[in-house]
DRENVOTI-803019 format. One line per 2 residues: number of its first residue (from 1); their letters; for each residue x, y, z of N, C-alpha, C. Coordinates in Angstrom, 3 decimals. Example, Ala and Ser with C-alpha at 12.3 -4.5 7.8 and 13.67 -1.06 7.14 Angstrom:
BEGIN
1 = AS = 13.190/-5.690/7.800/12.300/-4.500/7.800/13.200/-3.300/7.800  12.850/-2.250/7.080/13.670/-1.060/7.140/12.900/0.030/7.870
// end
This chain:
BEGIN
1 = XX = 50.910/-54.661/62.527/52.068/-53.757/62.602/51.966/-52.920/63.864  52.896/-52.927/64.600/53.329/-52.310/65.852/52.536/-50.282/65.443
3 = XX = 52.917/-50.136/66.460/52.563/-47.987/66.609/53.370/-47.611/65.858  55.098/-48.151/66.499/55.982/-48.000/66.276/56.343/-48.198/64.994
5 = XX = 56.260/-49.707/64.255/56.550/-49.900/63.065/55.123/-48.576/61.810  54.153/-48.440/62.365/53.239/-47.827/61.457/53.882/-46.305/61.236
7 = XX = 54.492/-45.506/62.345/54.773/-44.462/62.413/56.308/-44.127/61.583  56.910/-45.303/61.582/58.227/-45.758/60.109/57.358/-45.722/59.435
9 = XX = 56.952/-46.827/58.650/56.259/-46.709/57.868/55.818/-44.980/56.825  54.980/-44.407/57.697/54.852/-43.057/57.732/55.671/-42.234/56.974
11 = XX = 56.570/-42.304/57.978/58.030/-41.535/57.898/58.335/-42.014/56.617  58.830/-43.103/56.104/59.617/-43.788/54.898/58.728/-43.110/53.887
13 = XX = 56.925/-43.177/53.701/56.585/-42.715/52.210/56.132/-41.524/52.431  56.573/-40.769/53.003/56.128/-38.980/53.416/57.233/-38.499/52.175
15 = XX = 57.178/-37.156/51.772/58.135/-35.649/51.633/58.544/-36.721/50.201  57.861/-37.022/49.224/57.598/-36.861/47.981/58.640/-35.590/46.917
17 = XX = 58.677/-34.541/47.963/59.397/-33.357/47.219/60.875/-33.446/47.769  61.078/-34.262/48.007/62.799/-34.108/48.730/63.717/-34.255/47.355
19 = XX = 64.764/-33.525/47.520/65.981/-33.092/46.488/66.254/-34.462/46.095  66.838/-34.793/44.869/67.646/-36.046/44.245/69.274/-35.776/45.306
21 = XX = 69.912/-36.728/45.121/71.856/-36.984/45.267/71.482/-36.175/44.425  71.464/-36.414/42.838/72.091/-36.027/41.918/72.959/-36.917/41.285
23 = XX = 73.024/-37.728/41.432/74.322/-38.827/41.315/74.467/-39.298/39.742  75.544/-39.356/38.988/75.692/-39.280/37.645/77.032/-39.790/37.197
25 = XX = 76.803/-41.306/36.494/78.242/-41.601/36.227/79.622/-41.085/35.889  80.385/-40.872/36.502/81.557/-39.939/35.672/81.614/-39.725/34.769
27 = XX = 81.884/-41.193/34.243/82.257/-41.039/32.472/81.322/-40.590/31.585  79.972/-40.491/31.857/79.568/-39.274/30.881/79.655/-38.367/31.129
29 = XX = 80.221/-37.410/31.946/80.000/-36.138/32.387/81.577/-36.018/31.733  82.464/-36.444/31.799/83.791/-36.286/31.558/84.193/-36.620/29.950
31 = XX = 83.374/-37.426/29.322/83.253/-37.633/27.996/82.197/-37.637/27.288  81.295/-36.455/27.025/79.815/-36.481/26.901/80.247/-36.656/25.799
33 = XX = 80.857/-36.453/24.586/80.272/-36.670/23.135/80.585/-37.562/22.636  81.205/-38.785/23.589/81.320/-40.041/22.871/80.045/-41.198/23.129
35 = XX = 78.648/-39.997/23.839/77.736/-41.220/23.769/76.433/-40.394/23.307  76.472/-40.341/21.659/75.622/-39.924/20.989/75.190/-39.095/21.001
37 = XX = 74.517/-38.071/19.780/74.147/-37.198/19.456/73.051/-36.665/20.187  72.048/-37.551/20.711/70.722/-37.224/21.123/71.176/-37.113/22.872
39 = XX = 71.901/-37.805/23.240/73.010/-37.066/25.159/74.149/-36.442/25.168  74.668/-36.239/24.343/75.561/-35.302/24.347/75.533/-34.138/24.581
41 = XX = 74.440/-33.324/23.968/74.282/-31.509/24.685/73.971/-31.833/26.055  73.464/-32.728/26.401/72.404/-33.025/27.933/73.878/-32.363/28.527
43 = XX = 74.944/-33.697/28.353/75.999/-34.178/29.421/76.857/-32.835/29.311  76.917/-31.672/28.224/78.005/-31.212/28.045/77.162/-29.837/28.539
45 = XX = 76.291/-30.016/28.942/75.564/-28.835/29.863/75.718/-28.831/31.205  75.511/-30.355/31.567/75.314/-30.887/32.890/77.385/-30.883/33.546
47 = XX = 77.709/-30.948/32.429/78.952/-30.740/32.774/79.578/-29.529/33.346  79.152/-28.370/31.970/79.527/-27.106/32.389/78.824/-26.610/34.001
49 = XX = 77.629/-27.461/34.248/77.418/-26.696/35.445/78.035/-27.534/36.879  78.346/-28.608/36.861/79.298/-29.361/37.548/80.574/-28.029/37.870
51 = XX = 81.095/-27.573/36.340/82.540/-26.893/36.525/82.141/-25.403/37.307  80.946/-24.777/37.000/80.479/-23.863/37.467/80.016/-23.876/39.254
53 = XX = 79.355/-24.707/39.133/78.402/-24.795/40.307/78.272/-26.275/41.137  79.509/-27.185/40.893/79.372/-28.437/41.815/80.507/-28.185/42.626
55 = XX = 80.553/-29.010/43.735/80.949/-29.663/44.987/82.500/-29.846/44.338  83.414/-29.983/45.523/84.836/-29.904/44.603/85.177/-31.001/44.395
57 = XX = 84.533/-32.212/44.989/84.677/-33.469/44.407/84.737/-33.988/43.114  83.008/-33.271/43.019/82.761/-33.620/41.479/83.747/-32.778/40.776
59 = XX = 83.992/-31.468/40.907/84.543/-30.561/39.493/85.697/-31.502/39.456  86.834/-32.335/40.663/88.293/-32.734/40.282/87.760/-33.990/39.641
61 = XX = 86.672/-34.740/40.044/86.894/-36.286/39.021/86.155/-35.569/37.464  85.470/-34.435/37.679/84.989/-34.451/36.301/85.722/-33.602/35.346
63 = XX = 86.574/-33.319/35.719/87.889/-32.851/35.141/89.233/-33.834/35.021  89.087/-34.792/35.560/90.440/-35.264/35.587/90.772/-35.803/34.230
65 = XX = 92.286/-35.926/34.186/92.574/-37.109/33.007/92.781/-38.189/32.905  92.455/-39.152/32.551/92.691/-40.583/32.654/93.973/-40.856/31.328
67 = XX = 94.296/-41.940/31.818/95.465/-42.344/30.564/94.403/-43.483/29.308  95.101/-43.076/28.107/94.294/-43.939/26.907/93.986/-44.913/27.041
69 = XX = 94.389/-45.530/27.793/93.444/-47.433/28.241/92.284/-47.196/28.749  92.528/-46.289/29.890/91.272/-45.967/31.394/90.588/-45.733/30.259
71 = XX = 90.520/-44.446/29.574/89.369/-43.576/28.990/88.954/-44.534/28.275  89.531/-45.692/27.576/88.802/-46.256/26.477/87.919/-47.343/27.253
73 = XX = 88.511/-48.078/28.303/87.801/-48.685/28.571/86.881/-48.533/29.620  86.499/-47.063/29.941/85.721/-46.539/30.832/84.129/-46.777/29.922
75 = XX = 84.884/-45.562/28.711/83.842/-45.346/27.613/83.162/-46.579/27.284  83.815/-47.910/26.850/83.270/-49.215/26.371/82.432/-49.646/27.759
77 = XX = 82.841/-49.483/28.721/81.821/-49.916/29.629/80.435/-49.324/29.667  80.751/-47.974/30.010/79.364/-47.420/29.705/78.400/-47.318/28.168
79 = XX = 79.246/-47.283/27.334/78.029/-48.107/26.135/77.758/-49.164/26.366  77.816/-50.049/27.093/77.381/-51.396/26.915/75.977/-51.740/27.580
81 = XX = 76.267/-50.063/28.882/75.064/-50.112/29.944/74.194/-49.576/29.024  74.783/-48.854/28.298/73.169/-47.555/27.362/72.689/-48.730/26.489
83 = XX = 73.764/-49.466/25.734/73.141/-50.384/24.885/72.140/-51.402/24.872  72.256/-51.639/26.596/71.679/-52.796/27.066/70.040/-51.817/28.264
85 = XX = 70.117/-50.828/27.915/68.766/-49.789/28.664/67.465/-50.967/28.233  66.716/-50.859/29.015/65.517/-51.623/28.712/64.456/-50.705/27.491
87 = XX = 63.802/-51.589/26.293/63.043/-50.592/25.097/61.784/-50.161/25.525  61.319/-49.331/25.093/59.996/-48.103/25.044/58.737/-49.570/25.899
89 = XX = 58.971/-50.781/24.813/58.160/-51.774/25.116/58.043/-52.276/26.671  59.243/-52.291/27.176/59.432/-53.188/28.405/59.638/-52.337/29.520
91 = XX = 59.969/-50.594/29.532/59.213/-49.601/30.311/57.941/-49.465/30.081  57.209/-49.600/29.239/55.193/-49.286/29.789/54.935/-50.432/30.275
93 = XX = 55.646/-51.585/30.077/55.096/-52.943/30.767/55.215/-52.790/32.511  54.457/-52.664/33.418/54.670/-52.619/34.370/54.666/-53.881/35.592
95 = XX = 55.866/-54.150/36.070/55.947/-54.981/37.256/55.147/-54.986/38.601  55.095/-56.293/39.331/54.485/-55.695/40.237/55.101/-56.460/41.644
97 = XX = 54.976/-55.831/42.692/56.149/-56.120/43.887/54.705/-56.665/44.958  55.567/-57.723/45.723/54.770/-57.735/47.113/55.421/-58.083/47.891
99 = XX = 55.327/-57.013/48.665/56.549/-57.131/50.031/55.631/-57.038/51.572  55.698/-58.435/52.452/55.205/-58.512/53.295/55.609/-60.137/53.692
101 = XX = 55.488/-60.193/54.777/55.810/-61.690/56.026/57.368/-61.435/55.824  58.447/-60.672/55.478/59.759/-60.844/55.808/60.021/-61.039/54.307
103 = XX = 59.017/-61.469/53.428/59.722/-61.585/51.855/59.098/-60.648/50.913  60.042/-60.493/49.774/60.014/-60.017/48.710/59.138/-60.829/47.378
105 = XX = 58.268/-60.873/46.427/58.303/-61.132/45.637/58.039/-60.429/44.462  58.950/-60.452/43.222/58.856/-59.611/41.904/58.305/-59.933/40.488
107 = XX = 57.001/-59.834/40.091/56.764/-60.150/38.781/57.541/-59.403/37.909  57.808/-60.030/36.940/58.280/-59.006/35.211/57.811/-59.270/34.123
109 = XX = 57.459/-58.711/33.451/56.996/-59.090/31.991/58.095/-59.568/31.185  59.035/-58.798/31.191/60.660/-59.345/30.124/61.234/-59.638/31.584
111 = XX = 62.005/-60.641/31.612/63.251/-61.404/31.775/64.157/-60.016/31.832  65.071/-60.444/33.052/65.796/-59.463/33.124/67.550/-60.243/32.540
113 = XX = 68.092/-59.808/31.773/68.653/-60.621/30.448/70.074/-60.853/31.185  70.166/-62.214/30.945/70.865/-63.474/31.526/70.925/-63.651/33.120
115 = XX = 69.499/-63.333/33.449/69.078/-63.746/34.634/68.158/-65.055/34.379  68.807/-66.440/34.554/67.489/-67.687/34.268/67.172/-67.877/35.257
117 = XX = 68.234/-68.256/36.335/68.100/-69.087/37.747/68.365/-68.322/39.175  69.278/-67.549/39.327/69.604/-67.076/40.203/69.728/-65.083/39.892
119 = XX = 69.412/-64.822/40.538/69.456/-62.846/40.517/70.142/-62.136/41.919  70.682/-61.469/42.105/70.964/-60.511/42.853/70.042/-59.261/43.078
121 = XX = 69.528/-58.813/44.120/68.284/-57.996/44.175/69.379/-56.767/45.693  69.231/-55.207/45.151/69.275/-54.194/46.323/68.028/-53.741/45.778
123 = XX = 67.781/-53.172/47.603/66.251/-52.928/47.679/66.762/-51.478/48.554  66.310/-50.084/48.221/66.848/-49.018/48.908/64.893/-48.514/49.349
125 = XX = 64.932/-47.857/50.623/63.297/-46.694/50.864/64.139/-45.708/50.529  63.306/-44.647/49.975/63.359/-43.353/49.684/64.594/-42.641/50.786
127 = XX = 63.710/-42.798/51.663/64.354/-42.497/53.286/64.772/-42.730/53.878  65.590/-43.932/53.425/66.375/-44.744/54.504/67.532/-44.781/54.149
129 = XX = 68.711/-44.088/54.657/70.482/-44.387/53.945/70.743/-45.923/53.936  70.043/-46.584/54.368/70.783/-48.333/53.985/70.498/-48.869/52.788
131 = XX = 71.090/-49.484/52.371/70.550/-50.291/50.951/70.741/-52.144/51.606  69.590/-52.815/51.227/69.402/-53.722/52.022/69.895/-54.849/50.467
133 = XX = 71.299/-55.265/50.683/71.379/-56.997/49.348/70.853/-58.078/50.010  70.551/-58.699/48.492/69.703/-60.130/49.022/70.072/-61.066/47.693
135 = XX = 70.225/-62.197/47.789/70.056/-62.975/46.848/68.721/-63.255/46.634  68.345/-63.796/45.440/67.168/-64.082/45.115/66.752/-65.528/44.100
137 = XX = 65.915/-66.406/44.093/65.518/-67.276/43.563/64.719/-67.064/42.431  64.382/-67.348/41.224/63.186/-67.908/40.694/62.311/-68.773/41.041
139 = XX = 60.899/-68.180/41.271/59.814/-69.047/41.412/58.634/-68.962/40.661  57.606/-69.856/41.298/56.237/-70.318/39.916/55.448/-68.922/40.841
141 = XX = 54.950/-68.091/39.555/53.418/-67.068/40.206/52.498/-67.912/41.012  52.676/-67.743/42.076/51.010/-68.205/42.560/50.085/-67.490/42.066
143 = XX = 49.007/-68.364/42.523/47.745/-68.012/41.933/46.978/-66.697/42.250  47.368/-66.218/43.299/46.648/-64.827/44.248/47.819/-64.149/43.406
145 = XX = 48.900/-64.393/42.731/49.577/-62.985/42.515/49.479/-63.019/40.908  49.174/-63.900/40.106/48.604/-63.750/38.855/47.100/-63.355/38.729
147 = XX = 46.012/-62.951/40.040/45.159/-61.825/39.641/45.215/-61.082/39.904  46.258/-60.241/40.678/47.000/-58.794/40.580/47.166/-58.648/39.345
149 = XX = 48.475/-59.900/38.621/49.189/-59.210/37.605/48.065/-59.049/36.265  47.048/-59.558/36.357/46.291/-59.308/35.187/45.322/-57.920/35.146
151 = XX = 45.579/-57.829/36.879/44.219/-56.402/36.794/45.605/-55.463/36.594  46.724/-55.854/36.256/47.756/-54.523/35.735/47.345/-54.503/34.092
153 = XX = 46.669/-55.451/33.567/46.138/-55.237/32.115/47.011/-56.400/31.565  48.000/-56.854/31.948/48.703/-58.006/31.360/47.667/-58.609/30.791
155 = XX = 47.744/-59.379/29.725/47.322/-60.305/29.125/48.189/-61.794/28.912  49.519/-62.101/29.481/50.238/-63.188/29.372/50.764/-62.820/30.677
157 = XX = 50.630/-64.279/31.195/51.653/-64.471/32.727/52.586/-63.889/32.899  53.811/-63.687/34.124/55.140/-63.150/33.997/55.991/-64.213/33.050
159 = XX = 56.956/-63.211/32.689/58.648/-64.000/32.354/59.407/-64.579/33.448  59.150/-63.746/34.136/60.305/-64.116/35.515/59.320/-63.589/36.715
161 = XX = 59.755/-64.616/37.892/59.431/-64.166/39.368/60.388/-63.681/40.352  60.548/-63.269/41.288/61.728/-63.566/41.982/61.213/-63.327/43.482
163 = XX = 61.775/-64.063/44.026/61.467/-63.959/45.756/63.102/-63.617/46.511  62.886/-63.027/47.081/64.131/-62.828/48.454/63.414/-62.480/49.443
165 = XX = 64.200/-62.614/50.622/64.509/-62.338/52.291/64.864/-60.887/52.408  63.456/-60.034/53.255/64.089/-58.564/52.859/63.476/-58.529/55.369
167 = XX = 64.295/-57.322/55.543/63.783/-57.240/56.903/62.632/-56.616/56.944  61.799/-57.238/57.986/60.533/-56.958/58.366/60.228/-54.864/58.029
169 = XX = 60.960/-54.445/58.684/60.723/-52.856/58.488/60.448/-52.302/57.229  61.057/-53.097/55.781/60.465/-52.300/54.604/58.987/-53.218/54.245
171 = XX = 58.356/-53.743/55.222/56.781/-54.182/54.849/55.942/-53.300/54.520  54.863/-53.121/53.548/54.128/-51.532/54.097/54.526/-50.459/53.056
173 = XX = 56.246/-50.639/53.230/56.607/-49.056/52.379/56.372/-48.689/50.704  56.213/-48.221/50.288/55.523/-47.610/48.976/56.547/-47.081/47.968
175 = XX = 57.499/-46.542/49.252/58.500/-45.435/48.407/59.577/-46.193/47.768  60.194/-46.700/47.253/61.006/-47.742/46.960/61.318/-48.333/45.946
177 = XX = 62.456/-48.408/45.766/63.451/-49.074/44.347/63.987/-50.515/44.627  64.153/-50.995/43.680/64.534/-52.417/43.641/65.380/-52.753/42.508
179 = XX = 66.446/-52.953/42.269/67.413/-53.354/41.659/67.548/-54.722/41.653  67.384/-55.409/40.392/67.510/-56.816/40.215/68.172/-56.851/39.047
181 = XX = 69.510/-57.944/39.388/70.521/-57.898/38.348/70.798/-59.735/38.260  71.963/-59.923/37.150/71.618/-61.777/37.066/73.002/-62.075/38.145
183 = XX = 73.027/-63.180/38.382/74.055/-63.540/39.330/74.467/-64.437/38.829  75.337/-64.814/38.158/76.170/-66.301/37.860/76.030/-67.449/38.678
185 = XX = 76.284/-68.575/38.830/76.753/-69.778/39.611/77.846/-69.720/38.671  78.713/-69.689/37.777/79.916/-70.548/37.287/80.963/-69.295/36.632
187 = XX = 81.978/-69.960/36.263/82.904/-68.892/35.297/82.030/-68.593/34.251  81.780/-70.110/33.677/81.210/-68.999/31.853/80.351/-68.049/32.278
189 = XX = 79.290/-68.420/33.157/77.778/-67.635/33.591/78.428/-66.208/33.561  79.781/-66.261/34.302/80.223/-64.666/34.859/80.818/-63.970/34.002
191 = XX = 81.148/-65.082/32.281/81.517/-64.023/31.779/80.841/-63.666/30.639  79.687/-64.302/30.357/78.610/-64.342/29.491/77.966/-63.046/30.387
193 = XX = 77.287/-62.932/31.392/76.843/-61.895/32.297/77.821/-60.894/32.015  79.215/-60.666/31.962/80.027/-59.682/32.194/79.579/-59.213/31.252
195 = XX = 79.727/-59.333/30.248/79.570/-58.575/28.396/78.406/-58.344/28.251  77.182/-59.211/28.507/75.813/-59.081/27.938/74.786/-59.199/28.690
197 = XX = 75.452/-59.438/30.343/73.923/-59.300/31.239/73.818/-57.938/31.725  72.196/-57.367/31.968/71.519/-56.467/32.530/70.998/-56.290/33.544
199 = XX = 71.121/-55.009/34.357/69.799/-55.349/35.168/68.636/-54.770/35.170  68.140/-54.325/36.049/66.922/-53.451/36.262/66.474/-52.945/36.956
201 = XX = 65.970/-51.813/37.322/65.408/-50.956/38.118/64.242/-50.748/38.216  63.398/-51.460/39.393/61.921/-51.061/39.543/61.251/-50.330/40.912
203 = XX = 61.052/-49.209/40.355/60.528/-47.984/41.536/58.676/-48.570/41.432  58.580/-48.588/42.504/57.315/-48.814/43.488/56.190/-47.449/43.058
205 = XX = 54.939/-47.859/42.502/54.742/-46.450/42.211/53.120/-46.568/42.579  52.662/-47.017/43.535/51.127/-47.233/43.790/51.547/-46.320/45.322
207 = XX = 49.941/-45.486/45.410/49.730/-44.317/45.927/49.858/-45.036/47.662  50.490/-44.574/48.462/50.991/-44.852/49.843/49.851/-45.039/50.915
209 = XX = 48.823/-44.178/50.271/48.101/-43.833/51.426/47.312/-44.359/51.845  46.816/-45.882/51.101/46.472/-46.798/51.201/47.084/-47.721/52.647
211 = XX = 46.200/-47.991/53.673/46.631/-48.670/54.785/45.532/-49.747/54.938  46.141/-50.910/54.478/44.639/-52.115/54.437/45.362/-53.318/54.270
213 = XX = 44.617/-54.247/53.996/45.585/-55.549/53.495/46.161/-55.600/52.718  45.386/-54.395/51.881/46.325/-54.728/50.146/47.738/-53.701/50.015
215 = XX = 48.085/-53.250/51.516/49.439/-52.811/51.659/50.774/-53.430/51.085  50.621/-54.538/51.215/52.156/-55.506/50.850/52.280/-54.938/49.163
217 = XX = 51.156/-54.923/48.360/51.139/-54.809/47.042/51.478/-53.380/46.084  52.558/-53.596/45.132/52.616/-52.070/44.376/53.090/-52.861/42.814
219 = XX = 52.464/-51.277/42.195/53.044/-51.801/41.134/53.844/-51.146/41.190  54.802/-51.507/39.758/56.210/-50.901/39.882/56.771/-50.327/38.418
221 = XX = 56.897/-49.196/37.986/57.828/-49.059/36.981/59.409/-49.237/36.060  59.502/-49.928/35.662/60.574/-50.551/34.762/61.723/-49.406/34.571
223 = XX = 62.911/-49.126/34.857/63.845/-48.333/34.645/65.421/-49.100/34.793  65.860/-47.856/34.009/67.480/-48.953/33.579/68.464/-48.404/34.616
225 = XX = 69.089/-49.532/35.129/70.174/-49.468/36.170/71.323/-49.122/35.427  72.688/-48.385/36.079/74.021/-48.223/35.406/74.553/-49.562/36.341
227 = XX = 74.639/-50.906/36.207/74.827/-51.911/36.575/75.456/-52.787/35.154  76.733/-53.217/35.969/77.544/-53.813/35.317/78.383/-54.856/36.159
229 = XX = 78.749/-55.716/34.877/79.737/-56.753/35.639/80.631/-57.047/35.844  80.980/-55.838/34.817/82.425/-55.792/34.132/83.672/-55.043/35.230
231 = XX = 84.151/-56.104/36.321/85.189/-55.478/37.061/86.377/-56.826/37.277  87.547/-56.240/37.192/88.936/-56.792/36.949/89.013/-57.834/38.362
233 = XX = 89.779/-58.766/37.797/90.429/-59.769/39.049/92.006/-59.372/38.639  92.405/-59.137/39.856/94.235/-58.942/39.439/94.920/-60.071/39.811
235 = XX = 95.394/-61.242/38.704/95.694/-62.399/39.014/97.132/-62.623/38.954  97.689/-61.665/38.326/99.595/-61.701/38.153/100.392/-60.070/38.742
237 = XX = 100.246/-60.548/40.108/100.747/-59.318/40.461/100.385/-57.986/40.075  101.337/-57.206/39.354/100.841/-55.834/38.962/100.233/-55.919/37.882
239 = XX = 100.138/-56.864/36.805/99.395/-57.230/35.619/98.035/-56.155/35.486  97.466/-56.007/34.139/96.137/-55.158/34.609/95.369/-56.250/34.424
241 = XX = 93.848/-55.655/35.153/93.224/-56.450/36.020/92.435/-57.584/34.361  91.538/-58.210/34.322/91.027/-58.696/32.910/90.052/-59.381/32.963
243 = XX = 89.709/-60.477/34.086/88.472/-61.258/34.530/87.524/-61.084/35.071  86.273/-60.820/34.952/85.392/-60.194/35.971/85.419/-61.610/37.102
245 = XX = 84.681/-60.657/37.860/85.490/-61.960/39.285/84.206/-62.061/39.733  82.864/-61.857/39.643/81.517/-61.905/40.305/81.103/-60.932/41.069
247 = XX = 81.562/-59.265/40.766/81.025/-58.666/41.667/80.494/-57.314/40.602  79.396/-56.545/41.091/79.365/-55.666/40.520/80.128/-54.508/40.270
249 = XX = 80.547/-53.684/39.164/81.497/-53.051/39.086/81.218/-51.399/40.006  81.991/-51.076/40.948/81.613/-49.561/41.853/82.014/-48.534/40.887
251 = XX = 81.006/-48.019/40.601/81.290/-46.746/39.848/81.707/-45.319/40.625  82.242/-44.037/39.770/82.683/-43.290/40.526/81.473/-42.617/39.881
253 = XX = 81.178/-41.727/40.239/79.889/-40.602/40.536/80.125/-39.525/40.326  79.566/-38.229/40.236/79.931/-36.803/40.176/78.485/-35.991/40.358
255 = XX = 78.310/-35.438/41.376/76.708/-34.641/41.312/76.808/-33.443/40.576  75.676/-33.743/39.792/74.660/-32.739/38.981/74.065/-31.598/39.885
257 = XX = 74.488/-30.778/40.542/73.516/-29.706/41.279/72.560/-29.111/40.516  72.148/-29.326/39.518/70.771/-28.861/39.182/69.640/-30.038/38.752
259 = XX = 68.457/-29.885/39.810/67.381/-30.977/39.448/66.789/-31.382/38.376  66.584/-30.070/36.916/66.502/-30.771/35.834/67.299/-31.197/34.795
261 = XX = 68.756/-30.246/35.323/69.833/-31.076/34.223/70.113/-32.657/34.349  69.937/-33.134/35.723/70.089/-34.383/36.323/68.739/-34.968/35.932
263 = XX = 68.116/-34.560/36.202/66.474/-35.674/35.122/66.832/-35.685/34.311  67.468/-34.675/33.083/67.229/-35.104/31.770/68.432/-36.324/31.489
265 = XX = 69.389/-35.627/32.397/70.673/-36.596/32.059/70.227/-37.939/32.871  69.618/-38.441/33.609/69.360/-39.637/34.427/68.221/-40.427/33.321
267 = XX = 67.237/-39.856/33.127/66.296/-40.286/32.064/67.064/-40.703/31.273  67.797/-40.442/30.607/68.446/-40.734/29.020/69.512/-41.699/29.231
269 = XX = 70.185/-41.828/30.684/71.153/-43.214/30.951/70.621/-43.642/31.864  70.729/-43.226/33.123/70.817/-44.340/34.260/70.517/-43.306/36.059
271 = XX = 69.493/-43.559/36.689/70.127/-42.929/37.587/71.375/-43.387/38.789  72.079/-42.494/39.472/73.280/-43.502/40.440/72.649/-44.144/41.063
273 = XX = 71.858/-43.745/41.728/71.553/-44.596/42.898/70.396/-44.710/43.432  69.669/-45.482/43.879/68.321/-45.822/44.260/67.023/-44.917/44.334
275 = XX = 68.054/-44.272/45.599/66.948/-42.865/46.006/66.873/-42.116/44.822  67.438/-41.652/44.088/67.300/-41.115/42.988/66.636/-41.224/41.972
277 = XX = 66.202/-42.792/41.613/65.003/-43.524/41.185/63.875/-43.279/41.600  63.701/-43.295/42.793/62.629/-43.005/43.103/61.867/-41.277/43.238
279 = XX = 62.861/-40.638/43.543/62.515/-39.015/42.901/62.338/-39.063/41.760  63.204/-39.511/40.527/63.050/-39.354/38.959/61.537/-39.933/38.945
281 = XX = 61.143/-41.310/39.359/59.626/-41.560/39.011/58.783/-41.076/39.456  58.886/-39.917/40.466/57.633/-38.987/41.139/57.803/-37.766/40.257
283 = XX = 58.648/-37.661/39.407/58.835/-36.407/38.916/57.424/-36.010/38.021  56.530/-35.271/37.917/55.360/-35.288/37.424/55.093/-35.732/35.044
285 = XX = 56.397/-34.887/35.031/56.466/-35.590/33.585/57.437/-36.413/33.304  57.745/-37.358/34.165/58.592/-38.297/33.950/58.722/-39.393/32.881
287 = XX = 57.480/-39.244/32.245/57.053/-40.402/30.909/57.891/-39.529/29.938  57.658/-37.918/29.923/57.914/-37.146/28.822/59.446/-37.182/28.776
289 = XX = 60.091/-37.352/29.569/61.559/-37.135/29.506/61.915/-38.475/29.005  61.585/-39.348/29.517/62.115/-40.554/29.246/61.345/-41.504/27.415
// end
C-alpha cells in the first residue's frame, strides 16, 4: 500500500466518536403506534423531539398527511421490514469479511432469505460520502477462509458466501458496513423477493489498529437493514403503480437530533443508512439496546 493509500486508510478508521445522520424511516416517526407496543413510546418520543427540535425538513414530512392508501400501504411496508429483522440467534452469530486484491468476500452463518444465487451488496466507510454498489456471486469457502471462520467459534461451515468487485481504496479499512440484499434473475424471483426477501447489514467490527497481513480480515456484526423490494412499476399511464420492477424501494427519512433517541429507535428497526450502522455498532452498549 502506497504513503498515500496508508494515510486514507488512516483517515477512513480514525474519530470513532463522530455524530450519527440520525436517519429514521418516516413512517415510523409519523405513525409510531401502529408498530407495537414495545416501539411505540421510542417513536412517539423521537417524534415529539423531531416537532420540537428537528431540521424543517424533517418536522414537514413528519407531520405531513398522506391519503388512506399511502398511509396504509406505507405502514404494510414497513411491517414487513420489522417482521423480517434478523432473530437474537443470527445477530450473536458473527460474519466475517475479507476485503483485499480489489475483492470483497462475505461469510454468513444464516442465508440472507431469498438470496440462493445472486445478491446485491452496498458497501459504505464510515468516512467516506460514497456508497460503492456491486453485484455479487455465490461462492465455495476456501480453505484459508474456513480457518478464520472457525477461530470465530463457528462450529458448522457458512450458509452463504459472497464475493464482489469493490475499488482498491476500501482495502485495509475497518470502519465499514455492508449491505447485502437478494437480487432476482426473473419476474417470479422479483416477486417472491418483493413480499418475503431480506437483507442485511454487516458492520465491520475488528479493532483497526492492526496494520499486518491480517489487515484484509474483520469480523462483522449481523444487523437489520430497512431494505425492501417493494416499489411500483407504472404500467397504464396514470394507473397506481403495483409491480415491483427490480429495484430497491428509496425511502423518505426524517432526522432524529438526539443521539440516544435515534439508538434506541434504530436498534429496535433499522438504521437509514450505512454510516449510521456503523456508529450504532461502536456505541459502547450496543448489545444492551438491541
Amino acid at each position: 500500500m502506497s504513503t498515500h493509500d496508508d494515510a486514507l486508510t488512516h483517515l477512513l478508521d480514525r474519530a470513532p466518536d463522530l455524530r450519527p445522520d440520525g436517519w429514521i424511516d418516516r413512517t415510523l416517526i409519523a405513525y409510531p403506534r401502529e408498530f407495537g407496543a414495545e416501539l411505540a413510546p421510542i417513536l412517539i418520543e423521537a417524534a415529539a423531539c423531531i416537532a420540537r427540535h428537528g431540521d424543517e425538513q424533517s418536522r414537514h414530512l413528519a407531520s405531513a398527511t398522506d391519503s388512506p392508501g399511502l398511509r396504509d400501504q406505507a405502514i404494510a411496508r414497513v411491517r414487513r421490514i420489522l417482521s423480517a429483522r434478523p432473530s437474537a440467534i443470527e445477530r450473536a452469530a458473527p460474519a466475517l469479511l475479507h476485503c483485499g486484491g480489489g475483492a470483497m468476500l462475505v461469510a454468513l452463518a444464516h442465508p440472507v432469505p431469498h438470496a440462493e444465487h445472486t445478491a446485491a451488496m452496498r458497501v459504505q466507510l464510515q468516512l467516506h460520502p460514497e456508497v460503492v454498489h456491486a453485484a455479487c456471486e455465490r461462492v465455495e469457502a476456501p480453505a484459508w477462509m474456513l480457518l478464520r471462520w472457525h477461530g470465530l467459534g463457528h462450529a458448522d461451515p457458512p450458509r452463504q458466501v459472497w464475493r464482489c468487485t469493490l475499488p482498491q481504496w476500501c482495502a485495509g479499512v475497518h470502519r465499514l458496513a455492508v449491505e447485502v440484499a437478494p437480487n432476482p434473475r426473473c419476474f417470479n424471483e422479483a416477486m417472491l423477493v418483493a413480499h418475503a426477501g431480506a437483507g442485511r447489514v454487516l458492520v465491520a467490527t475488528r479493532n483497526p489498529a492492526a496494520r499486518d497481513a491480517e489487515d484484509a480480515w474483520s469480523e462483522a456484526a449481523v444487523m437489520p437493514p430497512g431494505w425492501s423490494y417493494l416499489r411500483g412499476d407504472r404500467t397504464m399511464g396514470s394507473d397506481r403503480p403495483y409491480f415491483p420492477n427490480g429495484a430497491p424501494f428509496p425511502p423518505t427519512l426524517v432526522r432524529v437530533p438526539d443521539d440516544d433517541l435515534f439508538a434506541l429507535c434504530a436498534t429496535r428497526s433499522w438504521a437509514g443508512s450505512l454510516r449510521d450502522a456503523v456508529w450504532l455498532r461502536d456505541r459502547p452498549y450496543y448489545r444492551v439496546l438491541s
